[in-house]
Backbone as JSON Lines, residues from 0, in Angstrom:
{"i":0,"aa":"X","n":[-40.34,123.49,34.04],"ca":[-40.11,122.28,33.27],"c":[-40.23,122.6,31.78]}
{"i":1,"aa":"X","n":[-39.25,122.31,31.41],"ca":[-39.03,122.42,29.26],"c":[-39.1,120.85,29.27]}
{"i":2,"aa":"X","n":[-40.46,120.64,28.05],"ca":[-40.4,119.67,27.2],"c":[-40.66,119.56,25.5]}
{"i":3,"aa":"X","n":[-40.81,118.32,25.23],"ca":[-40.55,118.81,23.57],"c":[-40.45,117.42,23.12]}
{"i":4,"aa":"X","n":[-41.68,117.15,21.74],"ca":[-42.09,115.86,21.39],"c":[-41.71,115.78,20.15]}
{"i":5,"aa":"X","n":[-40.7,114.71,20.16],"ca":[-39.91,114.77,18.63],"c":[-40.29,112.77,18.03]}
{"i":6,"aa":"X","n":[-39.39,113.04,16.68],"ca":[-39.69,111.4,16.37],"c":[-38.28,111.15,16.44]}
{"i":7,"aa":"X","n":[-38.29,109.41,16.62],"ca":[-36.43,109.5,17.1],"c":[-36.08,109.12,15.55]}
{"i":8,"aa":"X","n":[-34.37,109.49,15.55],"ca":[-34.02,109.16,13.94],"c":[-32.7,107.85,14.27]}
{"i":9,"aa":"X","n":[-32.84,106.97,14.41],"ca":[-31.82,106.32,15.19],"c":[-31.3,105.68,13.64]}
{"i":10,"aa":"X","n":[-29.94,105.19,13.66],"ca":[-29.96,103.95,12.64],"c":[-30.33,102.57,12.78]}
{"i":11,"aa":"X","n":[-30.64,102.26,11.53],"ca":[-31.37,100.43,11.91],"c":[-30.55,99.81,12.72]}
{"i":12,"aa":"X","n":[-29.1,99.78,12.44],"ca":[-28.63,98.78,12.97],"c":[-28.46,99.44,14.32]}
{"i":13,"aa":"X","n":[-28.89,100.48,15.16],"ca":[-28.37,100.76,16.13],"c":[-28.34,99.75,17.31]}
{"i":14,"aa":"X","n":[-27.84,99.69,18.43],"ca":[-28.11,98.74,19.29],"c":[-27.66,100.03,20.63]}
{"i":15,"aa":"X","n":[-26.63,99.44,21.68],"ca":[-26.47,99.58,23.02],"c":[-26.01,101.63,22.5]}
{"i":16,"aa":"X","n":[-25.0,101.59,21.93],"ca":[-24.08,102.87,21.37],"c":[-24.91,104.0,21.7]}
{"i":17,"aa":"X","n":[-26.08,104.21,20.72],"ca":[-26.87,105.43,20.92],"c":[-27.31,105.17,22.29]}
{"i":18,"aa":"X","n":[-27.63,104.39,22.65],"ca":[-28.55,104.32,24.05],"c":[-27.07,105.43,25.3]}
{"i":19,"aa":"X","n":[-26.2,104.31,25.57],"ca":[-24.97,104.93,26.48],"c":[-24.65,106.48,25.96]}
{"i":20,"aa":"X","n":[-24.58,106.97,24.7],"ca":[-24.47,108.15,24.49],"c":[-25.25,109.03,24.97]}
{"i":21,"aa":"X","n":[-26.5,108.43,24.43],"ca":[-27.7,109.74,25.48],"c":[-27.85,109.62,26.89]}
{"i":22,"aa":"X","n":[-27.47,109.04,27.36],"ca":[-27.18,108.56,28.99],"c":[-26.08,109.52,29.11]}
{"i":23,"aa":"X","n":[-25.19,109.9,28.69],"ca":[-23.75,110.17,29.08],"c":[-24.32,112.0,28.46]}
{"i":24,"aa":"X","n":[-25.23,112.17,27.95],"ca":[-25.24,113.42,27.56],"c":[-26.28,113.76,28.61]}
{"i":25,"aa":"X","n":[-27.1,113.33,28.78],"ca":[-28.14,113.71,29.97],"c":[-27.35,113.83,31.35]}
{"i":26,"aa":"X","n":[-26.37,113.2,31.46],"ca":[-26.07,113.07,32.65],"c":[-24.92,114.5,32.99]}
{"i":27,"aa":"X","n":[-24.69,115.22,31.65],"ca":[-23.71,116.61,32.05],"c":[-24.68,117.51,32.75]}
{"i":28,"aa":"X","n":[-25.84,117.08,32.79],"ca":[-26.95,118.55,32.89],"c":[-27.12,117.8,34.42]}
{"i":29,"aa":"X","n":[-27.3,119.55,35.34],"ca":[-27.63,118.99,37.01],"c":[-29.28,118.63,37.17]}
{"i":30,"aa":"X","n":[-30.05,119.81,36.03],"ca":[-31.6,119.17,35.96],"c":[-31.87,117.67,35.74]}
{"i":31,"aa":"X","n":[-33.11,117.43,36.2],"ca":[-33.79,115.87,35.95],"c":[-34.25,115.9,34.51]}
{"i":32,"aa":"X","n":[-33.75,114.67,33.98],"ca":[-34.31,114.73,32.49],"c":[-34.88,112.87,32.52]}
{"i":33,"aa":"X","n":[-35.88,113.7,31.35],"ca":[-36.67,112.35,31.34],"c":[-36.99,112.03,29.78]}
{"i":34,"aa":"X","n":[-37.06,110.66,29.21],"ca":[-37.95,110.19,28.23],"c":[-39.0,109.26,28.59]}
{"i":35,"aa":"X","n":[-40.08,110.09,27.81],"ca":[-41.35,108.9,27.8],"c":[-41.49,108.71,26.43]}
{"i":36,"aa":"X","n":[-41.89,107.94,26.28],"ca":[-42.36,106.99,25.49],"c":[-43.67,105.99,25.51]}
{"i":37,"aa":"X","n":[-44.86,106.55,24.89],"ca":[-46.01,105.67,25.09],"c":[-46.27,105.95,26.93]}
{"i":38,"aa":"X","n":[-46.46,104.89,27.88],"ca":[-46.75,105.0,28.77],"c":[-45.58,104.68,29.82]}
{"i":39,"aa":"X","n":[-44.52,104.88,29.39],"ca":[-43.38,104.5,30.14],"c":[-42.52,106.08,30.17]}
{"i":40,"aa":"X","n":[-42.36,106.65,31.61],"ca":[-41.0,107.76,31.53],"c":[-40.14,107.03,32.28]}
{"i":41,"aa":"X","n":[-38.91,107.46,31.76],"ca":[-37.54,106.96,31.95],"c":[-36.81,108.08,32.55]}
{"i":42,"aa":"X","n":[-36.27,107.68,33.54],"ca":[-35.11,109.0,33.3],"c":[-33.76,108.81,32.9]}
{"i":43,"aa":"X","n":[-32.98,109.59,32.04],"ca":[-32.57,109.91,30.73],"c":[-31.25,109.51,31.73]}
{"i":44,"aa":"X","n":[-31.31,109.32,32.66],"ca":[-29.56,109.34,32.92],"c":[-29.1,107.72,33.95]}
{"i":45,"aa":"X","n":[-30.38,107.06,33.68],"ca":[-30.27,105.66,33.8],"c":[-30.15,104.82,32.99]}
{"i":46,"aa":"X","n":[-28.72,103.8,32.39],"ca":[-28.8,103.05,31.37],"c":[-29.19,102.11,31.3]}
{"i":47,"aa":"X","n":[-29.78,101.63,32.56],"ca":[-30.53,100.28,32.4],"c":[-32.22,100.77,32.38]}
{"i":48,"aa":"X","n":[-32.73,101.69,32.34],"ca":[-33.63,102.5,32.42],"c":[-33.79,102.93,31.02]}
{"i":49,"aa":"X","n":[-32.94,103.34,30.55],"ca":[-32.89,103.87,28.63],"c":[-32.83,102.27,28.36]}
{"i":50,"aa":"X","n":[-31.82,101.38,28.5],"ca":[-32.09,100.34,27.58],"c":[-32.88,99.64,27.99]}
{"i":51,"aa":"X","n":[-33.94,99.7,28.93],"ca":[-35.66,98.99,28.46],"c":[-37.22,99.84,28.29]}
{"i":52,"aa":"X","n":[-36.41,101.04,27.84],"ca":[-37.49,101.7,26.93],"c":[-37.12,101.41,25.37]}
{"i":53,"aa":"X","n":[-36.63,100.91,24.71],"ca":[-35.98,100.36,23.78],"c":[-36.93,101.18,22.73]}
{"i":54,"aa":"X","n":[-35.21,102.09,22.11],"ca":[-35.94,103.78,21.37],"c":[-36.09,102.58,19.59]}
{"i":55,"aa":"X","n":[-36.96,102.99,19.39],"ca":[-36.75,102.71,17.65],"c":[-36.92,103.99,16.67]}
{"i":56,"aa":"X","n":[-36.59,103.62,15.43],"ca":[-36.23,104.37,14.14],"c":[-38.25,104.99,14.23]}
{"i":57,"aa":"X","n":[-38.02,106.71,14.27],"ca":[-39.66,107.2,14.29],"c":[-40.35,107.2,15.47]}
{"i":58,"aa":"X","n":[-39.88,106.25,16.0],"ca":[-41.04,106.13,17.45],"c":[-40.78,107.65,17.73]}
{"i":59,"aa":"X","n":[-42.26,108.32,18.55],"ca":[-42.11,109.57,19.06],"c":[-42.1,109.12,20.28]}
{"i":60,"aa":"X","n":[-41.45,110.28,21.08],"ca":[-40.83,110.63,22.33],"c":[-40.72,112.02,22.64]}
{"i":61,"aa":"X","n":[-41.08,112.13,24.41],"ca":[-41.17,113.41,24.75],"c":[-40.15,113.38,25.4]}
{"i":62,"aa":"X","n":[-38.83,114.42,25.55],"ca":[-38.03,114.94,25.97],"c":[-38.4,115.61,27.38]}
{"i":63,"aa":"X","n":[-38.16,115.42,28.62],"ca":[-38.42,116.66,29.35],"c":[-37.17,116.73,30.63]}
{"i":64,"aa":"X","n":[-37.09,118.23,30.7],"ca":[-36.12,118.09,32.14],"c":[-36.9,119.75,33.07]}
{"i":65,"aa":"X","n":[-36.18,119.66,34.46],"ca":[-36.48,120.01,35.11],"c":[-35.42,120.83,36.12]}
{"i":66,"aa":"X","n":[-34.93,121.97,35.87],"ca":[-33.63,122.2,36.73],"c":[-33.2,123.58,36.11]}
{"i":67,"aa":"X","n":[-32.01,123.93,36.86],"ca":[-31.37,125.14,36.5],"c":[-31.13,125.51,35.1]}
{"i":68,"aa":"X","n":[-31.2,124.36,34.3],"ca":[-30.01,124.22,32.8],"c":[-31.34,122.86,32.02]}
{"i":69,"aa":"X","n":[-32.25,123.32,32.18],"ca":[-33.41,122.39,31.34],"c":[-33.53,122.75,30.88]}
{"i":70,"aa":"X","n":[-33.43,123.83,29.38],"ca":[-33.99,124.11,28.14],"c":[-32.09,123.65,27.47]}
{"i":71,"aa":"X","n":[-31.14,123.93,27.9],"ca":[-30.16,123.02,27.25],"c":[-30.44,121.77,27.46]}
{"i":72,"aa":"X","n":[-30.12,121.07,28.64],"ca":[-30.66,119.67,28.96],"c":[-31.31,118.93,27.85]}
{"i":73,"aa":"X","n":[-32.62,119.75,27.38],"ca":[-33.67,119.32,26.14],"c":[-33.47,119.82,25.03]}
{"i":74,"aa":"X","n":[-32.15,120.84,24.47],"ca":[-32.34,121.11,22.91],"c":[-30.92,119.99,22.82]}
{"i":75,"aa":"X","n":[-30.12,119.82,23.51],"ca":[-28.69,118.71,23.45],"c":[-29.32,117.38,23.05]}
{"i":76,"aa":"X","n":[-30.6,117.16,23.56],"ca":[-31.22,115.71,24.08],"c":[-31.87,115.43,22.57]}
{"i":77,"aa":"X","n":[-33.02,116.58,22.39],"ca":[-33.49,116.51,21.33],"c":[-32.44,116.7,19.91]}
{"i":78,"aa":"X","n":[-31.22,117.02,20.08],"ca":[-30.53,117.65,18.56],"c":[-29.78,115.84,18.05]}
{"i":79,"aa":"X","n":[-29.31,115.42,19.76],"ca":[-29.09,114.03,19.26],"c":[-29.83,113.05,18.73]}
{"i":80,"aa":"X","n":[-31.06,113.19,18.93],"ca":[-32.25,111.62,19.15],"c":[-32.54,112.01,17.67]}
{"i":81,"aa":"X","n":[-32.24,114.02,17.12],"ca":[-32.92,113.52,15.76],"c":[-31.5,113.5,14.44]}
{"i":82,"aa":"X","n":[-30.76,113.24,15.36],"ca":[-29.47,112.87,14.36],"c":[-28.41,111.99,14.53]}
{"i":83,"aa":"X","n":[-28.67,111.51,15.34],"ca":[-27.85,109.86,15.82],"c":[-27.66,109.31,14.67]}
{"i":84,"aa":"X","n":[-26.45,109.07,14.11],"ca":[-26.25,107.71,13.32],"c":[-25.84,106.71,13.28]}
């Protein structure tokens, strides 16, 4: 298992957009990927699952996956969350 605790950089006005994007990027990788957040993990390739962990601008979050292709899985995951605009 590769994980990795970043702060998210989202834009203010973001809404649904970033959310379906990181859904759609988690979901190329065959490993399990997950976000937690506080006391909630999500896994990264459910969009009704990402949109009620509801990411904000800074909040930290741990990245993690689990599989053949989990250290891509988590630098793809992490390169978006800290450059989403």
């Amino acid at each position: 298992m590769v994980s990795e605790t970043i702060k998210v950089n989202l834009a203010a006005d973001a809404e649904a957009r970033p959310v379906a994007v990181l859904v759609q990027k988690a979901s190329q990788y065959e490993s399990r990927v997950y976000i937690q957040a506080g006391d909630k993990k999500i896994n990264a390739k459910s969009i009704m699952g990402m949109m009620s962990l509801g990411l904000n601008q800074d909040e930290e979050v741990t990245i993690s996956a689990e599989g053949e292709d989990e250290s891509m899985a988590v630098a793809n995951i992490v390169d978006y969350l800290k450059n989403a605009k």
